[in-house]
VEXDREN-2710 file (C-alpha; in Angstrom, 1 decimal):
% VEXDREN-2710
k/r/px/py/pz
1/UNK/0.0/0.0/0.0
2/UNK/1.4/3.6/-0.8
3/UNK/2.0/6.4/1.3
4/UNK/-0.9/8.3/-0.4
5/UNK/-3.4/5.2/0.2
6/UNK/-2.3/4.8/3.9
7/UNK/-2.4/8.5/4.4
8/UNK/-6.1/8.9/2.9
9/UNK/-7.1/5.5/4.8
10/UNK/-6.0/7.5/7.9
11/UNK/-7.8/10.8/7.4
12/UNK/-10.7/9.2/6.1
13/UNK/-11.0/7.2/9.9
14/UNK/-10.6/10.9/11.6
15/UNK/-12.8/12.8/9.4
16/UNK/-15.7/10.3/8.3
17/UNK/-17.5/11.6/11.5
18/UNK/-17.3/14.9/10.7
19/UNK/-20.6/16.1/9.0
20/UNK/-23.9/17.2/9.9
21/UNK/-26.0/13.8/10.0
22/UNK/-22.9/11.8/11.9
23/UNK/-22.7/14.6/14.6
24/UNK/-26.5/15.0/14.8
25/UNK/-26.9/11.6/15.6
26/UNK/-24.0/11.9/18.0
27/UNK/-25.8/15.0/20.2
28/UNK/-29.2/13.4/20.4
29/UNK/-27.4/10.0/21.4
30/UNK/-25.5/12.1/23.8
31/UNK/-28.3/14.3/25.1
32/UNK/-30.1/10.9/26.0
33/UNK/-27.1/9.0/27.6
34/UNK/-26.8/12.2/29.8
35/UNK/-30.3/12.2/30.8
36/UNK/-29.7/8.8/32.2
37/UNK/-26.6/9.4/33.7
38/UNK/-28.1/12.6/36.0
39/UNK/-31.1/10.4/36.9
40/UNK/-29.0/7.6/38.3
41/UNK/-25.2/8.2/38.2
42/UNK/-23.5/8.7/41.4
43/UNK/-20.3/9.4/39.3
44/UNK/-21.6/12.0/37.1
45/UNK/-23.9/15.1/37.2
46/UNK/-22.7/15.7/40.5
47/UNK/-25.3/19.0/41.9
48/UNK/-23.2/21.4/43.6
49/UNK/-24.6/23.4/46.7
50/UNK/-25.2/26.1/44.4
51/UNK/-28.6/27.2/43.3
52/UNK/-28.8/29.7/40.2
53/UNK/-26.4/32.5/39.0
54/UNK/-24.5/35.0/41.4
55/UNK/-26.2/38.5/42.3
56/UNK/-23.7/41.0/41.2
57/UNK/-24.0/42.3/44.7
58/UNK/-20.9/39.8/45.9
59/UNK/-17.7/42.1/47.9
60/UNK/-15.1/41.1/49.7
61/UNK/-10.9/40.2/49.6
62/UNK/-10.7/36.5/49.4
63/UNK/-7.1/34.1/48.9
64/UNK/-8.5/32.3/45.7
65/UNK/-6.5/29.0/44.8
66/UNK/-7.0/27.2/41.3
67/UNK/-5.6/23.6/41.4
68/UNK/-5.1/22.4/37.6
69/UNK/-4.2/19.0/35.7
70/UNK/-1.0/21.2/34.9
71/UNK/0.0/24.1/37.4
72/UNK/-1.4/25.3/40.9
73/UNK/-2.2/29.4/41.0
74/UNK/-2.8/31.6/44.2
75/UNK/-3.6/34.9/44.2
76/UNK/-5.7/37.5/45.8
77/UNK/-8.6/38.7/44.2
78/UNK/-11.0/41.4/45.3
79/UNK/-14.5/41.6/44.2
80/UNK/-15.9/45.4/44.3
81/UNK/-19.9/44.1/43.3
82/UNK/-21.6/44.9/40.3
83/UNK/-21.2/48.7/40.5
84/UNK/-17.4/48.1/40.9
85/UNK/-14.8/49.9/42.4
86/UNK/-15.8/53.8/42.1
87/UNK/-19.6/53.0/41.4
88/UNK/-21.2/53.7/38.2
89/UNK/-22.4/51.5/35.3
90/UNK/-20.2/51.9/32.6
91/UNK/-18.6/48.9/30.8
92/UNK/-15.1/50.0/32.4
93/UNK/-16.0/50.2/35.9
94/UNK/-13.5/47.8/38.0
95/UNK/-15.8/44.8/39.0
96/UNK/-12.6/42.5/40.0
97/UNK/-9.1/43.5/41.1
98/UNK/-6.4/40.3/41.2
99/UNK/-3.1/40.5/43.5
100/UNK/-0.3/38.8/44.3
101/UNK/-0.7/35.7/41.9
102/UNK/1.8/33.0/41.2
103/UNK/2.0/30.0/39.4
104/UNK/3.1/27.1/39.3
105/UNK/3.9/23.5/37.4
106/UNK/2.8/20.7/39.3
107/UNK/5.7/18.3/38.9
108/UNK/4.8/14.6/38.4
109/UNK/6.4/13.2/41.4
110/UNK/3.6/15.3/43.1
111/UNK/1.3/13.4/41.4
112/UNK/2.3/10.5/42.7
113/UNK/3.6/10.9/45.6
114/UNK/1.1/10.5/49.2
115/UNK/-2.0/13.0/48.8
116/UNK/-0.3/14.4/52.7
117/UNK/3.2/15.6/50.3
118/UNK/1.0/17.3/47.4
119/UNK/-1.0/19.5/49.8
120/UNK/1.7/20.3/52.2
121/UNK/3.8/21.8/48.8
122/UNK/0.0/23.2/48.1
123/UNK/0.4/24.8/51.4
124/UNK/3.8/26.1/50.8
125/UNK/2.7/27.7/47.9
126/UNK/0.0/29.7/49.7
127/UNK/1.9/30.8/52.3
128/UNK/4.2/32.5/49.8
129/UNK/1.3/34.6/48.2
130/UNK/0.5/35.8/51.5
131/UNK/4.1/36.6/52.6
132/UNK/3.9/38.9/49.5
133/UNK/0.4/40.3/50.1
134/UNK/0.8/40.5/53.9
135/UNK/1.7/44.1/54.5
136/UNK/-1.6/45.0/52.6
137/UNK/-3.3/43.2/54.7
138/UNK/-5.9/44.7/57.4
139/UNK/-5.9/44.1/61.1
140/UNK/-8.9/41.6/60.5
141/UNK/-7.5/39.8/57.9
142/UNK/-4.0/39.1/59.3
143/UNK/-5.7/37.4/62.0
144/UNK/-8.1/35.2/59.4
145/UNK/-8.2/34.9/55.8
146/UNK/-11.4/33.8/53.7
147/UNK/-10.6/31.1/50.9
148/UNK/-12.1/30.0/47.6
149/UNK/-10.8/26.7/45.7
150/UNK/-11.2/25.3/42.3
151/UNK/-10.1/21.9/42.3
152/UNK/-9.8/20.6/38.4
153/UNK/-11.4/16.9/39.4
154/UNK/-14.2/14.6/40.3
155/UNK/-15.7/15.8/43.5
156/UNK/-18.8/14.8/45.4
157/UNK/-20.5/17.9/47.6
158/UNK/-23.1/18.8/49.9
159/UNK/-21.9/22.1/51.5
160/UNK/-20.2/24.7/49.8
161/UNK/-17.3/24.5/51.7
162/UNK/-16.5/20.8/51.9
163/UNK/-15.7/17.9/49.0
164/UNK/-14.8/14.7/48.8
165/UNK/-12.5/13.6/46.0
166/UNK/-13.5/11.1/43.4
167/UNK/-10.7/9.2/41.2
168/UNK/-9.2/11.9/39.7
169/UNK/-7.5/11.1/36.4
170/UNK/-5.1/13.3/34.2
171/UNK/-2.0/11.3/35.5
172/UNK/-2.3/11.7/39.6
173/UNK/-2.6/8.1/41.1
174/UNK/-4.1/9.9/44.8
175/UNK/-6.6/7.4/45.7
176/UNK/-10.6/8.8/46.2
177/UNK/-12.9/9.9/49.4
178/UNK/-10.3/12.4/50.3
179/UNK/-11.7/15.3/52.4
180/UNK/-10.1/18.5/50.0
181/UNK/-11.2/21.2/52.6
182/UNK/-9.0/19.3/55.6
183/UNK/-6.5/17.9/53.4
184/UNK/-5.4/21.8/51.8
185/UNK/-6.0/23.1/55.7
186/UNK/-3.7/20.8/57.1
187/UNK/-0.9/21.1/54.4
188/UNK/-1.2/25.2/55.0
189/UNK/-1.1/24.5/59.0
190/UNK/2.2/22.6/58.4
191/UNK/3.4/26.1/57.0
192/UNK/2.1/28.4/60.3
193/UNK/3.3/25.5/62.5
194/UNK/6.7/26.2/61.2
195/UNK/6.3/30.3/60.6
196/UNK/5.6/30.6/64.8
197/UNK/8.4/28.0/65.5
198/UNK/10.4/30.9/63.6
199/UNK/8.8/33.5/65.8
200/UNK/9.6/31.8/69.0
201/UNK/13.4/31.2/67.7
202/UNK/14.0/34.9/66.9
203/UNK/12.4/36.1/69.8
204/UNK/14.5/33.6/72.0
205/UNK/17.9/35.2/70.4
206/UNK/16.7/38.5/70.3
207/UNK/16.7/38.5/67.0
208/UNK/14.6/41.2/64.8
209/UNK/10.9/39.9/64.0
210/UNK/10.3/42.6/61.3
211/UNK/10.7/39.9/58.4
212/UNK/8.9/36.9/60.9
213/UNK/5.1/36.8/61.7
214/UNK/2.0/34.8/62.5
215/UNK/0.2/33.5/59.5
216/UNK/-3.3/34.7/59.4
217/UNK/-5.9/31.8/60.1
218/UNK/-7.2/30.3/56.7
219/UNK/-11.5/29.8/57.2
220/UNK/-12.1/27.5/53.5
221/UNK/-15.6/28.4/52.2
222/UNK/-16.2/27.8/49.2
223/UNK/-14.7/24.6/46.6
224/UNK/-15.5/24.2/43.2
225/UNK/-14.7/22.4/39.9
226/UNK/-12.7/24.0/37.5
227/UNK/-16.2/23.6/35.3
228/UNK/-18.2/25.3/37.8
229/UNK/-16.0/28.1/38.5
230/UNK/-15.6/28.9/34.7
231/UNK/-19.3/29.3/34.6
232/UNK/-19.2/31.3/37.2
233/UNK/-17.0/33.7/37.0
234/UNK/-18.5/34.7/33.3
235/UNK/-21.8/34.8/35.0
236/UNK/-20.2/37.4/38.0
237/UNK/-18.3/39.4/35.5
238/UNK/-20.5/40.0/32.6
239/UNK/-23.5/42.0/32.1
240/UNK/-25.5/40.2/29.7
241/UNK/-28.1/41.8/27.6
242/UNK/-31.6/41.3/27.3
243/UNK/-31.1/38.7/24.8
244/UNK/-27.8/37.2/26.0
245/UNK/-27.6/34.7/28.5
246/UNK/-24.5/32.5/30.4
247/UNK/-25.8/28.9/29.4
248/UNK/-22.8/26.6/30.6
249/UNK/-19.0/26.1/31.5
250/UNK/-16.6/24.1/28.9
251/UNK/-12.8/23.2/29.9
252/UNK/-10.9/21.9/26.7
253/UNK/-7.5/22.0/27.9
254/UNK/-5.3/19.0/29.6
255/UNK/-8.5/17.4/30.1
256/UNK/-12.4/18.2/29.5
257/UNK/-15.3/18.8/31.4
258/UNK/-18.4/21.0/31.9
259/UNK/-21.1/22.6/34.1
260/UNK/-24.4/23.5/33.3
261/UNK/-28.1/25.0/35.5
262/UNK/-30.1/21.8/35.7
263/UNK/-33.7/21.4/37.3
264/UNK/-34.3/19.3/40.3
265/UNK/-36.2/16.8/38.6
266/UNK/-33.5/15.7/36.6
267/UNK/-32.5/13.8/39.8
268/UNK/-33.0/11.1/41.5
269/UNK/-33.8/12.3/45.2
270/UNK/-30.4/10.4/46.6
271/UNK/-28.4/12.4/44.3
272/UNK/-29.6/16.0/46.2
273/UNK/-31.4/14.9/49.3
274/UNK/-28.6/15.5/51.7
275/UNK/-27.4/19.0/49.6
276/UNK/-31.1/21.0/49.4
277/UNK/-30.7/23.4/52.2
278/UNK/-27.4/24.5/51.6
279/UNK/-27.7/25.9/48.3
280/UNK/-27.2/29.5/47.6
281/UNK/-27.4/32.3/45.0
282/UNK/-29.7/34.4/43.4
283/UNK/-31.4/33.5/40.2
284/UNK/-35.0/33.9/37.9
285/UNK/-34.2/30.2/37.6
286/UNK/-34.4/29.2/41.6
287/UNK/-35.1/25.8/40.8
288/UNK/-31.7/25.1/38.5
289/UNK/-29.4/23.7/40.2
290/UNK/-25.6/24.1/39.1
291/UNK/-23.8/20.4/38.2
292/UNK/-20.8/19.5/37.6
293/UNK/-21.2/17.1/34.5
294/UNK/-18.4/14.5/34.8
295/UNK/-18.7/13.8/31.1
296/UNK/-15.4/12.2/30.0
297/UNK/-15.7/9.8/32.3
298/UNK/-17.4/6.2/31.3
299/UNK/-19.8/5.4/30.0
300/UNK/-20.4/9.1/28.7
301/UNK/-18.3/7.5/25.6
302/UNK/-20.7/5.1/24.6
303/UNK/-22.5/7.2/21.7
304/UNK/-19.2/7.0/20.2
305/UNK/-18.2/3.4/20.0
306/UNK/-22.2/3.1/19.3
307/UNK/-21.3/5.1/15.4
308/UNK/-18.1/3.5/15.7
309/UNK/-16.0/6.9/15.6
310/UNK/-13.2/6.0/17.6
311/UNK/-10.4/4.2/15.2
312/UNK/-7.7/1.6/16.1
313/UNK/-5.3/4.5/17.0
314/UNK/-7.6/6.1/19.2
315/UNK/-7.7/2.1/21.1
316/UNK/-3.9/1.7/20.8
317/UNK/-3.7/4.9/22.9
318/UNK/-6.2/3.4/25.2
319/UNK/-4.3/-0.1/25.7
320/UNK/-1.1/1.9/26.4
321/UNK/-2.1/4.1/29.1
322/UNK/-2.3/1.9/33.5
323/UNK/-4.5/-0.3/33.9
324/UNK/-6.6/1.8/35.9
325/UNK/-7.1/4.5/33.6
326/UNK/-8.0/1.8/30.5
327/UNK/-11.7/2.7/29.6
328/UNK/-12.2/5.0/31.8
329/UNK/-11.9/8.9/29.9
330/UNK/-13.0/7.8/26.1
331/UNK/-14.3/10.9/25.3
332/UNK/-11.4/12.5/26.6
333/UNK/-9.1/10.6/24.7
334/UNK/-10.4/11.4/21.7
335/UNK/-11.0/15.3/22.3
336/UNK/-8.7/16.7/25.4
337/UNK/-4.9/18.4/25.2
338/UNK/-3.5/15.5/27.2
339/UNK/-3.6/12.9/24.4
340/UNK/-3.9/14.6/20.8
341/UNK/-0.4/14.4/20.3
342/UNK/0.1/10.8/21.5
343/UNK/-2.4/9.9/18.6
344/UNK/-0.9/11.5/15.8
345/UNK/2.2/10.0/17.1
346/UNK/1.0/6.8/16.7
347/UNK/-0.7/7.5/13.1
348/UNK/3.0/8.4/12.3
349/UNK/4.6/5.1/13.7
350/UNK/1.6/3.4/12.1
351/UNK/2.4/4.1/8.8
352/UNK/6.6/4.6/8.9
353/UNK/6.3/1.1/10.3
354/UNK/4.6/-0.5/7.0
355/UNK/7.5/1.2/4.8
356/UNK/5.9/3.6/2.0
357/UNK/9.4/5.2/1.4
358/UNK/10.0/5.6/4.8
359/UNK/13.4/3.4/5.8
360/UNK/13.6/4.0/9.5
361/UNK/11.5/4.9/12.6
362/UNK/12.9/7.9/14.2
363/UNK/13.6/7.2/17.7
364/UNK/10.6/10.2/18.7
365/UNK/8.1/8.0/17.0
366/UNK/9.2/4.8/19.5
367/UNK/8.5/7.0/22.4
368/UNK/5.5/7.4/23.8
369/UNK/3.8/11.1/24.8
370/UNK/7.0/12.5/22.8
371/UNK/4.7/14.7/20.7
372/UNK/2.8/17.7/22.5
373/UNK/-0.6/18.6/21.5
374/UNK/1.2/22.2/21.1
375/UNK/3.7/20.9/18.7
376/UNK/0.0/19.4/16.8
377/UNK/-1.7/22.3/17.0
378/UNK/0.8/24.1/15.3
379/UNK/1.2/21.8/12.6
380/UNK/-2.5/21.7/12.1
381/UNK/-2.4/25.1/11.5
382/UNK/-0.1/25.3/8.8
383/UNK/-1.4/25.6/5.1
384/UNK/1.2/23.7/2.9
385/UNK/4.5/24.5/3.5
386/UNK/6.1/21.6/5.0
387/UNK/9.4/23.6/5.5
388/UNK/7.4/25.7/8.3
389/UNK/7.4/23.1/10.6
390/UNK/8.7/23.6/13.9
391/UNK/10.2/21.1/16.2
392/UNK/9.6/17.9/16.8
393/UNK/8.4/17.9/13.2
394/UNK/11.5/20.3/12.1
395/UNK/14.0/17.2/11.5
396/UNK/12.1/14.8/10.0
397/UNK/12.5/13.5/6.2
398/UNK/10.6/15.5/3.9
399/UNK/8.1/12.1/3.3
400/UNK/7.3/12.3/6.6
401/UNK/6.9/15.8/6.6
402/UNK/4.1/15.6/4.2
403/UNK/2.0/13.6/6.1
404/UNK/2.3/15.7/9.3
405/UNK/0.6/18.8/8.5
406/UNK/-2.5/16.4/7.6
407/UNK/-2.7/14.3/10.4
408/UNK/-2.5/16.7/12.8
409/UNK/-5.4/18.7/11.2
410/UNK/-7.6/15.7/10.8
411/UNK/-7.0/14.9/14.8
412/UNK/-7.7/18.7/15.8
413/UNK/-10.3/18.9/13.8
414/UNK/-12.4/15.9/14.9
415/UNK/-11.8/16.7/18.8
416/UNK/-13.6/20.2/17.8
417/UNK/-16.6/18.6/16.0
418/UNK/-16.9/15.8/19.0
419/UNK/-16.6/18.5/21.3
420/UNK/-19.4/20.5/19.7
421/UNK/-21.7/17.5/19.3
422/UNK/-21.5/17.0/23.2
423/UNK/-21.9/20.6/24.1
424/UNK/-25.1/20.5/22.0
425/UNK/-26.1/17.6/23.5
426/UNK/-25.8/18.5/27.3
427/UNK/-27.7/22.1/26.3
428/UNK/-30.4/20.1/24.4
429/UNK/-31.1/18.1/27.8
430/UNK/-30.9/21.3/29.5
431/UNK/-34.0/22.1/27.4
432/UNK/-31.7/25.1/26.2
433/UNK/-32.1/23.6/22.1
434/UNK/-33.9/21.3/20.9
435/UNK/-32.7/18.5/18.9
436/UNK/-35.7/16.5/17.2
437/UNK/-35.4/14.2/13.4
438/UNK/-33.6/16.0/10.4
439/UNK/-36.4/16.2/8.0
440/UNK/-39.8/16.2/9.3
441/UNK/-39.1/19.0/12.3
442/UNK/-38.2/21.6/9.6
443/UNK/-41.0/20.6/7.1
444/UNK/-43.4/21.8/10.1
445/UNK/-41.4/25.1/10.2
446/UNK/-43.5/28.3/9.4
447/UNK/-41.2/30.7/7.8
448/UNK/-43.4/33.7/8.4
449/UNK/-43.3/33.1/12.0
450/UNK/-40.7/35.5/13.8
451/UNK/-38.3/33.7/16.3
452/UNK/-36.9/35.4/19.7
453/UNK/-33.3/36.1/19.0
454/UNK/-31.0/34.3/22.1
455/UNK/-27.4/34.1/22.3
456/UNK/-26.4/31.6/24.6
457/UNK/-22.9/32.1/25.9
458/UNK/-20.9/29.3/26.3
459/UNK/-17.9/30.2/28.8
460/UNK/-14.8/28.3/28.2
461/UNK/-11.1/27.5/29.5
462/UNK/-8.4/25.2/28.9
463/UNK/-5.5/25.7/26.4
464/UNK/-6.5/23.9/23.4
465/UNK/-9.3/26.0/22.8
466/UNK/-8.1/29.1/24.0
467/UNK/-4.4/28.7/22.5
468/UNK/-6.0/27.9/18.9
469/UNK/-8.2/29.8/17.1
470/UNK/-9.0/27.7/14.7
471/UNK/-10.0/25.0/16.9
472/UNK/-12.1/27.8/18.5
473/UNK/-13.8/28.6/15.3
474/UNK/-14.6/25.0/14.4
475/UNK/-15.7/24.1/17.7
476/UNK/-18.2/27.4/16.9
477/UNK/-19.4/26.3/13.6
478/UNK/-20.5/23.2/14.0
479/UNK/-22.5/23.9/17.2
480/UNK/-24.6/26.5/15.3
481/UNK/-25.0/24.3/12.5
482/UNK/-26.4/21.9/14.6
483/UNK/-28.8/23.8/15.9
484/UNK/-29.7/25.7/13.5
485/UNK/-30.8/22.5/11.3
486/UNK/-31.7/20.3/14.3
487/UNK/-35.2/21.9/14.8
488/UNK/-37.6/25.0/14.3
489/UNK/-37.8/26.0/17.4
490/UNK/-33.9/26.6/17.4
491/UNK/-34.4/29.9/14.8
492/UNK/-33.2/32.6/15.9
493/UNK/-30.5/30.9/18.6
494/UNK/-26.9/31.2/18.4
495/UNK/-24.4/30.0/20.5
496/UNK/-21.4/32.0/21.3
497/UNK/-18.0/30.9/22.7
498/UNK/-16.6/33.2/25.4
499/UNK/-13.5/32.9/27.0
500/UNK/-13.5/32.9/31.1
501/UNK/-10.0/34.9/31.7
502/UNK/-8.7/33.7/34.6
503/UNK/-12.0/31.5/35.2
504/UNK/-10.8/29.1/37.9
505/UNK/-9.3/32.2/40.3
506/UNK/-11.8/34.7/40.1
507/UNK/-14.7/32.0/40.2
508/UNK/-13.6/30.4/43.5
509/UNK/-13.4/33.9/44.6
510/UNK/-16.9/34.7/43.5
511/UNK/-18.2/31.6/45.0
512/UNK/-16.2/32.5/48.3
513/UNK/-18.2/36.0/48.3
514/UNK/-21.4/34.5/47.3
515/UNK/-21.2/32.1/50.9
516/UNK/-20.4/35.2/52.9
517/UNK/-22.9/37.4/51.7
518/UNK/-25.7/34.1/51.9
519/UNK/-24.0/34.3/55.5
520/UNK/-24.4/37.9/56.0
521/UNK/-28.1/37.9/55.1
522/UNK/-28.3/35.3/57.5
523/UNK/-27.7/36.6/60.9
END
C-alpha cells in the first residue's frame, strides 16, 4: 500500500464523523445518555450546593487558589460588586481586582507521591502569596483569611465549603474519598506551624521579628470544579443583555469537562437529598441547580463506540495508558490536550512502520507522549508548506513531513466537532435547544413566523481552545449548524464561545463572596 493510500485511509478514519447527519446523531445520542446518567449516576452530574447565578452584589478580599491538571495558581482577588470599584455603570468600571498571583507547574512526582506531600507543597505555595500580600493586609485579615478553591477533578459535595474527592484522572494516582477542605488546611497549617516555631526562635535570640510573623488563620468556604468556577466567574463578571444569557461552562484543555443549571427533577432524590438546604445564590431560575457534569468519564463515551468513531489508534492509545485509567476517559481521549499528540504519534509510527518510502522509525516516533498537543496544534495550523514546521516535526524526512501537516489537522479537527456535538447535546437536555429528526421538524417550520433572538454564551477555558483559534472557530461552527438545522424552534438561537479569563481564580473567589454574603443575610 502507498504512502498516499495509507495517508487517505487514515484521514478518512478521523474525518468520516465529521458532517452534519454523523454529529447530529451523535448530540441526540449524547443528550439521552446524559439524561440517564443525571437520573442515576453517582459518578456523574454531581449537583453542587449552588442554586442559580450570582447577584452582582458579591464584595469582599478572598485568597482564591486554582488547582489544575497542569500548574497550581494563588492569588488575591477582590471583588468590588456589580457597581465596581468607584460605582457607576459603565462597561469600564472595575468589578474585580487580582493581587499577588503565582503560578506554578505541578511536577509529576507530586502526582504520585502521598495526597499528605502534594497539599503540604500546596500549602507552601499559599503561604508565599500571602508573605507577598501580607503588608496589605488589614488588622482583621491578618488574624483570618477567607478562601475560595477550584479543584480541576471529580468531587462529590453537599456544603459549599466541603468535597470529597473522586478518582481523579489526568496522571495523579491519589486514591478517592479524600476530604479537599481538611487535606489543603492541614498542608497550610504545616506552613504556620513552622512560621511561629520561627517566631519563638527569633524572639529567644533576640533577633529582629520585622521579616517573621503569624500567618493569618485560613476559614475555607467555598470549593468548586474547575467547570463550575468557569461558569461562574462569566456569570459574575459579565453583564448580559436582554437577549444574551450564560448557558454553561466548557474546559478543553489537559482534560475536558463541563457545568451547566439543571432542574431538580433531573435527579434522583439520593443524588440532592442531603445538599437541598445548603444551596445558595440568586437567580430567575431558583429551581436550577448548578452540576458539575463528569462527562469524560465512562460510559459518557458510549455514543461513540455506538457510530463506531473512535479508530484503532484512538484504542492503541487506550491499551497503552495503566490499567486503571483503560476505559475509563474515552471521550477525553479522543478530544482533550493531554492525548492529541500521542495519537498523531502513533498514526506516524503506524504508517513509517509499513515502509511507504520511509526506511527507518525515528527514535521520537518509538517513544511514547513525545509529541505535545502544542507541537499538533501548530502543525494543524499550517497551510502547505512543510518547510514551516517547527520542532519535533523540524527534522524529519521530507516524506514524513508531508504527512504531518494532515494528520494533525484531521486529529484537531475531529476533537472540535466531537466537542461540539456533546456541548449540544448537554444544552439540548438542559432544554436550552432542541434536537428533534432531520427532516420532518423543519417541514413543520412556518417561515413567516418571527423567532426570539438568544445568544447563549458558552464560557470556556483550557489551552486547546483558547491557545487555537481555529479549533475555537470550528468548535463554533458546528454547534450553530447543529442547531440551526436540528429543529424550528432553534431559529433565531446562536451560540457563542466566550473565554473565562482567569476563570478558575476569580470564580472560586466569587463563589467565596457569594457564601459570605448568603451568610451575612443570614444573621
Amino acid at each position: 500500500m502507498g504512502a498516499d493510500a495509507t495517508l487517505d485511509t487514515a484521514l478518512s478514519a478521523f474525518t468520516d464523523c465529521i458532517k452534519y447527519t454523523c454529529l447530529h446523531t451523535l448530540a441526540v445520542k449524547v443528550s439521552d445518555k446524559f439524561r440517564q446518567l443525571a437520573l442515576s449516576s453517582e459518578q456523574h452530574f454531581l449537583p453542587m450546593p449552588v442554586r442559580g447565578l450570582p447577584s452582582g452584589e458579591e464584595t469582599g478580599k478572598f485568597i482564591s487558589i486554582d488547582v489544575g491538571g497542569t500548574n497550581l495558581r494563588v492569588g488575591f482577588v477582590e471583588l468590588f460588586g456589580k457597581d465596581g470599584l468607584d460605582g457607576g455603570d459603565g462597561p469600564s468600571r472595575e468589578l474585580i481586582r487580582k493581587a499577588h498571583e503565582r503560578s506554578w507547574p505541578i511536577e509529576d512526582h507530586l502526582k504520585v507521591d502521598k495526597a499528605e506531600d502534594l497539599f503540604a507543597w500546596i500549602g507552601a505555595c499559599i503561604t508565599d502569596v500571602i508573605r507577598s500580600g501580607y503588608a496589605e493586609l488589614s488588622a482583621a485579615e491578618k488574624e483570618e483569611l477567607f478562601i475560595g478553591i477550584t479543584f480541576s477533578f471529580p468531587m462529590t459535595q453537599t456544603l459549599l465549603g466541603e468535597a470529597t474527592l473522586l478518582p481523579m484522572g489526568k496522571g495523579f494516582a491519589i486514591t478517592s474519598n479524600l476530604n479537599l477542605g481538611k487535606m489543603l488546611l492541614a498542608g497550610y497549617q504545616r506552613q504556620c506551624d513552622a512560621a511561629e516555631a520561627n517566631v519563638v526562635n527569633m524572639a529567644k535570640s533576640s533577633a529582629s521579628l520585622e521579616a517573621s510573623y503569624k500567618l493569618p488563620k485560613l476559614k475555607l468556604v467555598a470549593i468548586a470544579n474547575d467547570t463550575i468556577s468557569t461558569f461562574i466567574s462569566v456569570a459574575y463578571a459579565v453583564k448580559a443583555r436582554p437577549n444574551s444569557r450564560t448557558a454553561m461552562g466548557l474546559i478543553a484543555g489537559t482534560g475536558t469537562n463541563a457545568a451547566i443549571p439543571l432542574r431538580l427533577d433531573y435527579f434522583s432524590s439520593s443524588k440532592t437529598a442531603h445538599s437541598r438546604t445548603s444551596f445558595i445564590g440568586d437567580s430567575a431560575e431558583a429551581d436550577a441547580i448548578v452540576t458539575n457534569t463528569e462527562w469524560s468519564v465512562h460510559p459518557t463515551g458510549d455514543p461513540l463506540f455506538e457510530l463506531d468513531i473512535p479508530t484503532k489508534w484512538d484504542k492503541q492509545l487506550d491499551e497503552h495508558l495503566p490499567p486503571n485509567f483503560r476505559g475509563f476517559q474515552p471521550f477525553e481521549y479522543m478530544t482533550a490536550g493531554r492525548y492529541l499528540g500521542e495519537i498523531v504519534r502513533l498514526v506516524l509510527h503506524d504508517i513509517v512502520s509499513h515502509g511507504n518510502g520511509m526506511d527507518k522509525i525515528l527514535p521520537l516516533l518509538i517513544t511514547q507522549n513525545s509529541i505535545s498537543t502544542a507541537s499538533v496544534a501548530a502543525a494543524a495550523a499550517l497551510d502547505s508548506d512543510v518547510n514551516s514546521l517547527a520542532e519535533p516535526f523540524a527534522k524529519f524526512p521530507t516524506a514524513l513531513k508531508a504527512i504531518v501537516q494532515p494528520i494533525s489537522k484531521a486529529v484537531m479537527d475531529r476533537s472540535a466537532a466531537l466537542m461540539a456535538a456533546y456541548v449540544v447535546g448537554l444544552l439540548a437536555l438542559a432544554g436550552d435547544i432542541t434536537l428533534q429528526g432531520l427532516n420532518d421538524e423543519l417541514a413543520k417550520r412556518n417561515k413567516d413566523e418571527d423567532f426570539v433572538e438568544e445568544e447563549l454564551v458558552v464560557a470556556y477555558t483550557g489551552g486547546l481552545i483558547s491557545s487555537n483559534p481555529g479549533y475555537r472557530q470550528s468548535c463554533e461552527y458546528w454547534m450553530n449548524e447543529l442547531i440551526r438545522n436540528s429543529s424550528w424552534r432553534n431559529q433565531g438561537k446562536q451560540i457563542v464561545l466566550k473565554e473565562a479569563l482567569d476563570g478558575g481564580v476569580i470564580g472560586a473567589a466569587v463563589l467565596a463572596g457569594t457564601a459570605m454574603r448568603s451568610r451575612a443575610e443570614l444573621t
